[in-house]
KOLPATI-935588 format. One record per residue (C-alpha): y negated, x, z negated. Coordinates in steps of 0.2 Angstrom, whole numbers, plus 5000, padded with zeros to 4 digits. Layout:
<atoms>
YXZ
...
</atoms>
This chain:
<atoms>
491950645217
491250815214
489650895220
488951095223
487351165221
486951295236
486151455231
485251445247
484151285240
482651305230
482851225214
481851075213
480751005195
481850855189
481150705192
481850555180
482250405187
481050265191
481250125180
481749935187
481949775181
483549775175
482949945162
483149875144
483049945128
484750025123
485049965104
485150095091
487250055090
488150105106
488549955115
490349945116
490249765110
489549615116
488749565096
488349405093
486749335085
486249305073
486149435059
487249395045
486649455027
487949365015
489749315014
490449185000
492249135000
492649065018
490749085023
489449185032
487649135031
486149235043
484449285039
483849105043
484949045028
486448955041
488048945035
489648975047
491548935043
492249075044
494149045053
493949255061
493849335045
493549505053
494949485063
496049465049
495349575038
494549495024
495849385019
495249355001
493949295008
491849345007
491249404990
492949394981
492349444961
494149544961
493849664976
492149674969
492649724950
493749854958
492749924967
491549954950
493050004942
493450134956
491550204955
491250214936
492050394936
491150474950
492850494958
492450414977
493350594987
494350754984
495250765003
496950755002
497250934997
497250884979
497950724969
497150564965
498050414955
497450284964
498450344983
500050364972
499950234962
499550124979
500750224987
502350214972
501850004976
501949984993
503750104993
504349984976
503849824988
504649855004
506049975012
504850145015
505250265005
503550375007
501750315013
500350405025
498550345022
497350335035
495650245040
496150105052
497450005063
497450145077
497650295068
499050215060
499750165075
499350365084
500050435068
501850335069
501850415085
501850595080
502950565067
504250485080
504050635091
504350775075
505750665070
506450665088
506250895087
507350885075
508750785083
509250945093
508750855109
507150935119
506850805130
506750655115
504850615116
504450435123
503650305116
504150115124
502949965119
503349805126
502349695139
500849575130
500549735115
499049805108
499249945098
497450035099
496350115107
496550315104
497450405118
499050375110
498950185108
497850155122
499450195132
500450085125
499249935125
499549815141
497849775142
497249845160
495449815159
495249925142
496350065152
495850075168
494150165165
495050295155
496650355167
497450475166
498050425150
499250495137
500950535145
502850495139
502250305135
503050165145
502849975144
504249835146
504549675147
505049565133
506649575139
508049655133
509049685146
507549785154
507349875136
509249925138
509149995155
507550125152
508050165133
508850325136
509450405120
509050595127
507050535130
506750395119
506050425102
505050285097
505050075102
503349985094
503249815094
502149695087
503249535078
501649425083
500649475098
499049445091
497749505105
499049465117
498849285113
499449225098
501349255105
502749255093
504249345097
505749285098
506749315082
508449345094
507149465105
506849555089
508349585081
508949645098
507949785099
508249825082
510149845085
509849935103
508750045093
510050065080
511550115093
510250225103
509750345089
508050285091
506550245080
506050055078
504050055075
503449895069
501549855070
500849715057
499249785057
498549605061
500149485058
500649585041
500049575022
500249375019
499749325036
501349235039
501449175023
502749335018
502049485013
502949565029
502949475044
504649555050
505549495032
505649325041
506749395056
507949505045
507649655051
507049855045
506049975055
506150135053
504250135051
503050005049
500949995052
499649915041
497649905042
496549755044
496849665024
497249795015
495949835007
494949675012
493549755022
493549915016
494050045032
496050085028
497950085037
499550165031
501150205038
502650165028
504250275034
506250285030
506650435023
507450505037
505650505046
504950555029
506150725029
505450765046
503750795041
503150955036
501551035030
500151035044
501050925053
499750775052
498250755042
496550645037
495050695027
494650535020
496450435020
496850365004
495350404994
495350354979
493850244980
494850154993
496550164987
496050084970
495349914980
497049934990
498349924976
497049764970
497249674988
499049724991
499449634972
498349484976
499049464996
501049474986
500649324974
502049204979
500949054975
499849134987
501149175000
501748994998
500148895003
499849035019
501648955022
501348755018
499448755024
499948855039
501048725045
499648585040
498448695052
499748705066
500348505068
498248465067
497948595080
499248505091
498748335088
496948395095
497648455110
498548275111
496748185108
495848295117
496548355135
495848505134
497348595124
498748675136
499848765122
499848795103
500748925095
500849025077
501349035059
500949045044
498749065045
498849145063
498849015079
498549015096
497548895106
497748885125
496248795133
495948715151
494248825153
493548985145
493849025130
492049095127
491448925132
492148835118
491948985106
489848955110
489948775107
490848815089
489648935084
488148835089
488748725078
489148835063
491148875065
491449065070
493249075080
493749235091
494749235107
496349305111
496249325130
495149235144
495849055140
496449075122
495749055103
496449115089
496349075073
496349195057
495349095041
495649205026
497149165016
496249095003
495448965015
495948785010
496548615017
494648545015
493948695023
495248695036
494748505040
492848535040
493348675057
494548595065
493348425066
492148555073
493348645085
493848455092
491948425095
491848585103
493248555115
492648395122
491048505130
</atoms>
């Protein structure tokens, strides 16, 4: 709607609006999120505890961030160690050890052969889509630019990646939004038909759907696009910025299916709390990029890049990897038999320390009823929990939530 001001009307004084009943107090932080009480003040392994002394299980972890858990004595010695020097920012025009040395790591550990720093799960995921679309200039074909996600995806919320998240209540308030991004079904035969080699740079696709509900993707589904990908001259985006880092019980979530990407996305553990994401690329991807081309100001610091390469080695640790693995699938048989007991469970699905919960009535409902009696959970649409405990979370712990989840579901 628009409106015009006629030069033949008098201007008038403003006059502010009159206050009603529902005028509140707007809080100091812009309310983009519905926060819960109460305040926490302290975290301690698998625990968060408020102003009032309350202790809470924590099976959110930040939403699979802090996956060492609250308070780990490692992250906090490196963190002294990262500050003793003074050295907390250059910008990235000059060298630090601590990004190469994180860097030189993350290429040694999986099939990148370069890494780009940046602050967060988003940007990660905006930044693999430039570099799709400078690796597709160089192909010789003009029209090489889109970006195809797949139905259920989440991918951000920067105009980039809010395109190619099927979320239509987080995009509707902000249409038009980013063109040459398309979504598909998970569905090969549809992927087939729309990737057109001459317009298709990129596929992304998230191994494990985590806001999307906890959905696992078929391991046949995946290897599919990979080889579509493959035989179309196009670039296979894989985003473990939730499912990655030890989640599944492998330090990459997509070393279980078998295949590569041509790039991969990281955030949310990496550095345990700390605000960080990367982008691991192939060297053809890598060759594409020039000078200018993309940039941070505080991606990779060193202050941050030194607690990284710390929670990277820790997240690695096969002894670590293997009880994600074995007390996964402990967590997952207990959530079924729940369901069974309960009646109030109508699917369960995950790996590793990621699950699913599909319930009868609101997922918020049940999600009050935990956290009233001291067990934080998070939801994963309007009739799903999902799970993400820090990795260091054990079997005990794991029993002492899941006897208050089953209290919680009967109402």
């Amino acid at each position: 709607m628009t409106s015009t001001l006629s030069s033949s009307v008098a201007p008038t004084a403003y006059t502010p609006p009159v206050a009603s009943a529902a005028d509140t107090p707007l809080p100091a932080i812009l309310g983009t999120y519905k926060r819960q009480a109460p305040l926490f003040v302290r975290g301690e392994g698998v625990y968060l505890f408020d102003d009032a002394g309350t202790r809470y299980l924590d099976f959110v972890a930040g939403i699979a961030v802090t996956s060492l858990g609250h308070g780990d004595a490692g992250v906090h010695q490196a963190m002294q160690e990262a500050m003793a020097n003074g050295l907390l920012h250059t910008s990235n025009l000059y060298r630090t050890a601590p990004g190469e040395q994180l860097a030189q790591w993350l290429v040694d550990h999986s099939f990148a052969s370069s890494v780009f720093f940046c602050n967060s799960g988003g940007e990660a995921n905006e930044g693999a889509f430039k570099f799709a679309r400078r690796w597709a200039k160089g192909t010789g074909q003009a029209a090489k630019h889109e970006i195809i996600a797949v139905r259920g995806s989440f991918h951000g919320r920067l105009p980039g990646t809010l395109a190619a998240t099927d979320r239509p209540a987080y995009r509707l308030p902000f249409r038009p939004l980013m063109g040459g991004v398309r979504i598909v079904e998970r569905d090969l035969t549809e992927l087939a038909a729309v990737l057109n080699p001459e317009t298709a740079a990129a596929v992304i696709v998230e191994p494990i759907q985590g806001e999307g509900g906890v959905r696992v993707l078929d391991p046949d589904f995946l290897r599919g696009v990979r080889r579509l990908t493959q035989e179309r001259d196009v670039l296979l985006i894989l985003d473990e910025i939730q499912c990655g880092l030890g989640r599944t019980g492998h330090l990459f979530a997509h070393e279980a299916v078998g295949i590569v990407p041509d790039m991969l996305t990281i955030a949310k553990p990496i550095a345990n709390g700390l605000p960080m994401g990367a982008v691991l690329v192939t060297e053809r991807v890598a060759r594409a990029m020039q000078p200018g081309d993309h940039g941070t100001t505080f991606g990779g610091g060193p202050l941050l890049a030194h607690v990284a390469h710390h929670v990277v080695q820790r997240l690695a640790d096969p002894a670590l990897l293997q009880h994600v693995r074995e007390t996964g699938a402990w967590f997952g048989a207990q959530l079924e038999a729940i369901g069974a007991r309960t009646g109030a469970v109508r699917a369960v699905r995950g790996t590793g320390l990621m699950w699913g919960m599909d319930v009868h009535e609101p997922a918020a409902a049940v999600i009050a009823r935990a956290f009233a009696r001291g067990l934080l959970l998070v939801s994963a649409g309007e009739h799903t929990l999902r799970f993400l405990p820090p990795l260091v979370i054990t079997r005990e712990q794991l029993a002492d939530g899941l006897a208050i989840l089953e209290d919680a579901l009967k109402g």
